[in-house]
N, C-alpha and C positions, 0 to 999 in steps of 0.2 A: 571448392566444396559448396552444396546446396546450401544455404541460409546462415554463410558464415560472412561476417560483414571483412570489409579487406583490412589487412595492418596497417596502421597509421605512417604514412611516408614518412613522416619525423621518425618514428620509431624504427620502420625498417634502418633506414638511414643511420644511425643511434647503435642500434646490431650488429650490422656490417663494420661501424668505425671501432666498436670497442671490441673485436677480431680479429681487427686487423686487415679485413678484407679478407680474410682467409675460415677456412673449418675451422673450427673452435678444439676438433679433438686431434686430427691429422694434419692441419696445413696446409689442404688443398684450396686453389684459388676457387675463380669463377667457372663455373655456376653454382651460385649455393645458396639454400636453403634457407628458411627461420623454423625454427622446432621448437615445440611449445613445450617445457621441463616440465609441467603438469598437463596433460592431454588436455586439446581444447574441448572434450566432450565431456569432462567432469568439471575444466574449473570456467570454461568461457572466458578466457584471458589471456587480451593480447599486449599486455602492460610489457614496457622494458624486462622488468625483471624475472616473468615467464618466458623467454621467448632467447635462444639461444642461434648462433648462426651453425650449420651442418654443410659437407656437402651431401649431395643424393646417398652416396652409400655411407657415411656413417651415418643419415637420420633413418635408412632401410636399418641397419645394424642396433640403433639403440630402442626401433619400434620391437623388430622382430626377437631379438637378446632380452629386453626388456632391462635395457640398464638403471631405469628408475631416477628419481628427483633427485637423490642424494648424488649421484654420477652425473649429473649431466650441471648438477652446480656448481659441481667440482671444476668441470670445465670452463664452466660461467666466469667460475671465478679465476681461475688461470687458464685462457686458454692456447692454443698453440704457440702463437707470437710471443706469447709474453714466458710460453717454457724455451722457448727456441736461444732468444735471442737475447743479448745483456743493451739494459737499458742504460746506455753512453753514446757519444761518440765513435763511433768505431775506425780503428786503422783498415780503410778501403786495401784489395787485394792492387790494384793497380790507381793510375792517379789519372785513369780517363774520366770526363764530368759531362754532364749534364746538365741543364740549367733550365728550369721551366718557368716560363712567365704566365701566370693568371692576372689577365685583367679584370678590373672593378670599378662601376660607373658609381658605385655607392661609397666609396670612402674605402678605409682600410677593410681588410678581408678578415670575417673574423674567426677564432680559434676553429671552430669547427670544419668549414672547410679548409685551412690549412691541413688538419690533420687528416681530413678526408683526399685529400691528396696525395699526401705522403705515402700514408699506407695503400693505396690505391698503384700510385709506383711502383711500390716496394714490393708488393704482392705480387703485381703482372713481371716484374722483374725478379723473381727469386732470390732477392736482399734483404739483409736487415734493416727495417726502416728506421731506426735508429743511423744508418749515414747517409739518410734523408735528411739535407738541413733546408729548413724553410723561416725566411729572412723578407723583413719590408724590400721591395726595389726604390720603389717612389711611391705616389699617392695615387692609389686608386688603382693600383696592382701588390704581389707578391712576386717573390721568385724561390722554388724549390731547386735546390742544385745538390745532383747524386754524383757519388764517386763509383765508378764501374769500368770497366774492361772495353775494349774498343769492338769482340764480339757482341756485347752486350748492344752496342748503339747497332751493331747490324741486324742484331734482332730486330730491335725498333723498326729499321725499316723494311723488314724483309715484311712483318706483320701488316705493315701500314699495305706494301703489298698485295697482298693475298687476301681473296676476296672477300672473308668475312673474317678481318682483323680482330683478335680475342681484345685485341686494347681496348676497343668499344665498350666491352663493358666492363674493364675496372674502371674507365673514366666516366661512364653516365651519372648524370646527365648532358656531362660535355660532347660535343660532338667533335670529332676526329675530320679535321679539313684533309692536309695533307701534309706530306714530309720532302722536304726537299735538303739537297745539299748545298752549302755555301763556300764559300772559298776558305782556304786551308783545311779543309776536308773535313766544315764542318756543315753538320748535319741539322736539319731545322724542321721540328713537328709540331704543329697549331691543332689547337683542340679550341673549339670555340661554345661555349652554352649562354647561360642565360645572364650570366654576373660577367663575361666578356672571351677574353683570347688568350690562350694557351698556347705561348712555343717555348717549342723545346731543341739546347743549342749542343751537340756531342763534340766534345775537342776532342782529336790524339792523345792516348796512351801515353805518359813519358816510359822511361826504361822504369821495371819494376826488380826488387831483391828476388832473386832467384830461390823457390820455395825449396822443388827437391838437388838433392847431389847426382850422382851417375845415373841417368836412367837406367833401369834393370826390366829386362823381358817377365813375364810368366813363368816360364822354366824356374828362372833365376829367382823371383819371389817365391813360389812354393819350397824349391830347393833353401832359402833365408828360414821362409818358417819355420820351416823341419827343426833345421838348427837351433832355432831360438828356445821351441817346445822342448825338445831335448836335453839342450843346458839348463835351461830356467829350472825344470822338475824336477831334476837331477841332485842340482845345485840347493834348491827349495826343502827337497826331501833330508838333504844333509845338514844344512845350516838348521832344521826346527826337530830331527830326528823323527822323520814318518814312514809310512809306509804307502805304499800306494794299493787301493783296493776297487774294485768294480763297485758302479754305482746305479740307481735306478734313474731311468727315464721320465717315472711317472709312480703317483702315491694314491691309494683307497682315499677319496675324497673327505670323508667324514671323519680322517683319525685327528685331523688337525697338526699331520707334517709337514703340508707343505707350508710357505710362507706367503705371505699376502706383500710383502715389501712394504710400499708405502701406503698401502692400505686400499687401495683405488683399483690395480689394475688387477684385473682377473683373468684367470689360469686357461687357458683349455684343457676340459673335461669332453670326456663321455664315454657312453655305458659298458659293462665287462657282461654280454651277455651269459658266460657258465657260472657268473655269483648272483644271477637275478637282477642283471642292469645296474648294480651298484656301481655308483658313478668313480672312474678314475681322474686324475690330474694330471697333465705335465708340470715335473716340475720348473718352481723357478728359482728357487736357490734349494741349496742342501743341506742348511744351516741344524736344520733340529733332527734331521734324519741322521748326518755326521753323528750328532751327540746320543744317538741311542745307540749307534754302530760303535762308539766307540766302549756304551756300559757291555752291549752284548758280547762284542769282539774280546773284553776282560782286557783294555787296556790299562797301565796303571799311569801312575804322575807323571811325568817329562816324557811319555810316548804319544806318538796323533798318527794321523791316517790324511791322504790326499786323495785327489780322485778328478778326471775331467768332467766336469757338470755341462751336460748341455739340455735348454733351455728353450723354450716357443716362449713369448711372451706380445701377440697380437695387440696390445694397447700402446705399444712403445710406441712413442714421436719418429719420423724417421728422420734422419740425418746426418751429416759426417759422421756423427759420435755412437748414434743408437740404430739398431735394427732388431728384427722382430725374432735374430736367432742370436744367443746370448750363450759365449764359451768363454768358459773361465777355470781357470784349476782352485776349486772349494780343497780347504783344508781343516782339522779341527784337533787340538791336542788337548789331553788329560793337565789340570794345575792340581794342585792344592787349596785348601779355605785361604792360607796363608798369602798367597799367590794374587788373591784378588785385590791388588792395587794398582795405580798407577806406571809407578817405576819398574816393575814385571810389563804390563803394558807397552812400553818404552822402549825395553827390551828389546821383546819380539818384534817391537817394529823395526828398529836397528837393523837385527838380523835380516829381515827383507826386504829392506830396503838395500842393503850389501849386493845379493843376490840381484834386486833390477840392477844396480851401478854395473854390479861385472859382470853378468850379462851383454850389456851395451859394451861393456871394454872387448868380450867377447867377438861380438858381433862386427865393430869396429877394427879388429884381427885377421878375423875369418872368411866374410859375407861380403861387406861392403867397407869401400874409403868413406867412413862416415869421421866426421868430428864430433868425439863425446862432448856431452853436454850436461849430464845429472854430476851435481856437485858431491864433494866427500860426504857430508854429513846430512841427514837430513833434519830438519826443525821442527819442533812443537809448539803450537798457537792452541789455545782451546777455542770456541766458538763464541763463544760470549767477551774474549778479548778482541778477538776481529770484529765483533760490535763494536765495541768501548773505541776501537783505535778508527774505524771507515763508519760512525755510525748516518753517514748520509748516502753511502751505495747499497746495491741491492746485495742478497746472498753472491750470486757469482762473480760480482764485481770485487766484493774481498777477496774470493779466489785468485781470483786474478790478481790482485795488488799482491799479493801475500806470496805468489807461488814467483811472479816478477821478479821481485825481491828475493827471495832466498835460493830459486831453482827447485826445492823438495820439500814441501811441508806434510806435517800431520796432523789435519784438522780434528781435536778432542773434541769429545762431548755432542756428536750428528744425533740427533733423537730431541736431545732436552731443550727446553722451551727457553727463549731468550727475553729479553725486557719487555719486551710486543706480545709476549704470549705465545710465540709461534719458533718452532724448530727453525736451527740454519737448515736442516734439510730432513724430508722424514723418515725414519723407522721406525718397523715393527716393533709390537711390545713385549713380546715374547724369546726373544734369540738375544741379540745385545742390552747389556746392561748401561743407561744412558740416564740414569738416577742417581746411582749411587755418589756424594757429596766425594772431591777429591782436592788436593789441594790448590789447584786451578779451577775448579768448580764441577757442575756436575759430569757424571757418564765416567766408565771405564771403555769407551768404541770409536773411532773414530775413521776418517777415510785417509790415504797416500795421495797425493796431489803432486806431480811437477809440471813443469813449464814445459811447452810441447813449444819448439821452433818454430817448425811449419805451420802451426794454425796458430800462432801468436796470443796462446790463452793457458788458461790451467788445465789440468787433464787428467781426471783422476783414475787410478790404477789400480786402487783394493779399496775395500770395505771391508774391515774387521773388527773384534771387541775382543772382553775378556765376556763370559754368555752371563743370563741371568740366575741367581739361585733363587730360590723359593722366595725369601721377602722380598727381591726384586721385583718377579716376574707378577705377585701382587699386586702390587704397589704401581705399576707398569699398566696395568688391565683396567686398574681400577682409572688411571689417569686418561685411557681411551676408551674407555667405557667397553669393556672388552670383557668384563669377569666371564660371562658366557662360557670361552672358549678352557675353562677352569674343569671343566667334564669330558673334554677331549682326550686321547690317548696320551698324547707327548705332556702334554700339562700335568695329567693324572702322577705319570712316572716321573714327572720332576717334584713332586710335592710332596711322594710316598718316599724319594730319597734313593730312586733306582737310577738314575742319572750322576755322572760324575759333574765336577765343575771344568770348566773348559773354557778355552780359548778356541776363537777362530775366524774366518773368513774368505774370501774371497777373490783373488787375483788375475785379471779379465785377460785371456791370452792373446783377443783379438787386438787389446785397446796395447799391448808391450809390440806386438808386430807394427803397431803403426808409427808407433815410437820410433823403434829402433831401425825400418824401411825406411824410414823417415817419408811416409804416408798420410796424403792429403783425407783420405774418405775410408771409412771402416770397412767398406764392401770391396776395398782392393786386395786385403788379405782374410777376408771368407766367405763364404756364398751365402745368398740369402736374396730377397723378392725385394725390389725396389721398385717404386713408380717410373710408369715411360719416360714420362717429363722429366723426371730427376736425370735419368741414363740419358739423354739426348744432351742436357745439360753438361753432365759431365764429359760425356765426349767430346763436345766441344769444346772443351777445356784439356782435353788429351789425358785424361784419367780414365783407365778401364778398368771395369769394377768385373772380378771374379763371376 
């Protein structure tokens, strides 16, 4: 652009490492962007802390959208990398390596490009850089050594190949000599720049644990889901006494039903030309809409209502676990005042957590020779105890320890602010109650977590509360600075007392199908838009995604 000075190489540099090498909102590699989170034509500012990494089309998307400073620091501050992937060690899918040598005429190599490395790897290879390990070799080099797949090292050379290799530029300003094979089939790529020589050594594969059971065709998968959908609602609707009713798509923009989740992602709307363009939403959960259906419908105490909620949600990460089409069976039942505590709480989680187990016993009968794996009972941790007890891992590393451990937990208390100031994970302030003092601490909501075999992690299955009453939902607003939304429809009719008290939540049908397939990637059991890169990825991997 005419008279704009260029960004400071240090800085670019600086951008790119704390991204990860990747888009800051989606994940995509190279080629990418720096986008300035205050337009460079009001604030002239090419400092670190303006200046975010994009690819091409989410910086077209956050110009054209107008996502604004408050979005795009959001990502600043978390961005794809660091939502993606858990910051440890990671148990590699296979125990193929890599070993890259950077030489150094100046002494040891310091932090910076180490870590300009790794992710640089990690990114051209579609891994968690996190089982990038980077280790002194001797003086006046380093050695990065990746755990990967033995396609993975043919990638490398197919790349090195092919006439204009993408490696080039996660490695610039190294330059890319050549790759060659060495005896026992192993494989050796030199990147050479200015600080020295980069090679890189692929060993064979050993034998790896066998991820899925029987393969099963297409037929056979749709034919599994059927079944799942079928017993799960069935079985759902009986163990909490509901009813099943039709639900909407999509809500008047301005009443204030749909939900915002964690606050960030936004809905797709647009205009209803015979009301005068009054903007509609897709929704994304059904959480406040349930609870007027259930004043209008004249439910009383111990009755609820279910219903398939399906979802667009454009902002999602994509990957095994998230896509941008969101199906889940929303459910929401009448309490009492009396009702709102804990041990009612506790309860209803019992009860469906019953339902996932036999379910799975189901499934493991009928579908497939699967070996169950969800334990008799499941367990309750509040959130601010998996602090006290991991207080040096990150949020989903307690997941992970916790679900390890037990097979099924019930994370209490998701919304309320821990020792740091900050949620284990966020929720809106308006639907779950995540304040209220309880005898483990705060919040009557929390999420269903088990331990998934095949992706060796925790997996979470529901999201539900007991909801908020009026001093809640105050108290709530005022803590997110949200009073605003207190003139809205659904707020209006919870304050006037036109609303019952309620229980509810959320139970994701794609994320129990992956479960109980015992399925590697969420697009095996439902359709939905993936990047090219990913689908060639996974095919090569022998997973076909719906």
């Amino acid at each position: 652009m005419p008279n704009r000075p260029a960004i400071p190489a240090a800085t670019a540099k600086a951008i790119l490492l704390e991204s990860g090498h990747r888009c800051a909102v989606c994940g995509e590699g190279c080629p990418l962007e720096k986008a300035h989170i205050i337009p460079w034509g009001s604030s002239k500012d090419h400092s670190r802390e303006n200046l975010i990494c994009l690819c091409a089309n989410c910086h077209r998307r956050a110009d054209q959208e107008k996502w604004g400073e408050s979005v795009l620091k959001e990502y600043k501050r978390r961005p794809w990398v660091v939502r993606r992937y858990v910051r440890e060690d990671e148990t590699p899918t296979s125990s193929g390596t890599v070993i890259i040598r950077i030489g150094q005429e100046q002494g040891e190599v310091d932090e910076q490009i180490r870590l300009f490395v790794q992710f640089a790897v990690a990114a051209f290879l579609r891994i968690s850089p996190y089982t990038v390990r980077v280790e002194p070799l001797e003086e006046g080099s380093i050695r990065v050594t990746v755990e990967l797949r033995r396609e993975d090292a043919e990638h490398l050379l197919r790349e090195y190949a092919s006439v204009q290799p993408s490696l080039r530029d996660y490695l610039a300003p190294y330059v890319l000599l050549d790759v060659q094979r060495g005896m026992r089939e192993r494989e050796r790529l030199r990147v050479q720049g200015t600080e020295g020589i980069v090679e890189c050594m692929t060993m064979p594969p050993k034998s790896e644990a066998v991820r899925y059971g029987r393969p099963i065709d297409l037929r056979q998968t749709e034919r599994a889901i059927r079944t799942i959908k079928e017993f799960f609602q069935t079985n759902l609707a009986e163990a909490l006494n509901l009813l099943r009713v039709s639900a909407p798509l999509f809500v008047l923009a301005d009443t204030g039903v749909n939900d915002n989740l964690n606050g960030v992602e936004r809905p797709v709307s647009f205009p209803i030309k015979a009301i005068g363009d009054r903007r509609a939403e897709c929704v994304q959960s059904l959480a406040k809409w349930k609870r007027m259906a259930l004043a209008d419908y004249g439910f009383a105490p111990g009755e609820g209502i279910y219903t398939d909620m399906n979802a667009i949600r454009p902002d999602e990460v994509l990957d095994e676990l998230h896509s941008i089409y969101v199906d889940q069976w929303d459910w929401e039942r009448v309490i009492t005042a009396e009702e709102r505590n804990l041990s009612f709480l506790c309860r209803i989680v019992e009860k469906i957590y019953e339902v996932i187990r036999r379910t799975e016993q189901h499934v493991a009968e009928t579908c497939l020779p699967i070996e169950p794996v969800l334990p008799p009972k499941i367990q309750f941790v509040h959130s601010a105890e998996l602090e006290r007890r991991f207080p040096d891992l990150s949020r989903p590393q307690r997941e992970d320890r916790i679900c390890a451990e037990h097979g099924a937990v019930f994370i209490i208390g998701i919304g309320a602010p821990l020792s740091d100031g900050k949620p284990h994970e966020g929720r809106a302030p308006d639907y779950d109650d995540w304040t209220t003092p309880t005898e483990r601490g705060p919040g009557l909501n929390g999420d269903i977590l088990v331990w998934n075999p095949v992706l060796g992690r925790s997996f979470e299955l529901s999201s539900m509360g007991i909801r908020v009453d009026a001093d809640a939902l105050k108290r709530q607003l005022a803590i997110t600075g949200d009073e605003s939304r207190l003139e809205l429809l659904f707020h209006r009719r919870l304050l006037a007392g036109e609303l019952p008290e309620s229980i509810g939540g959320g139970v994701g049908q794609s994320r129990l199908c992956m479960l109980y397939l015992r399925k590697m990637h969420v697009g095996e059991v439902q359709c939905s838009i993936w990047p090219a890169a990913m689908r060639e990825e996974l095919k090569r991997q022998n997973i076909t995604l719906l």
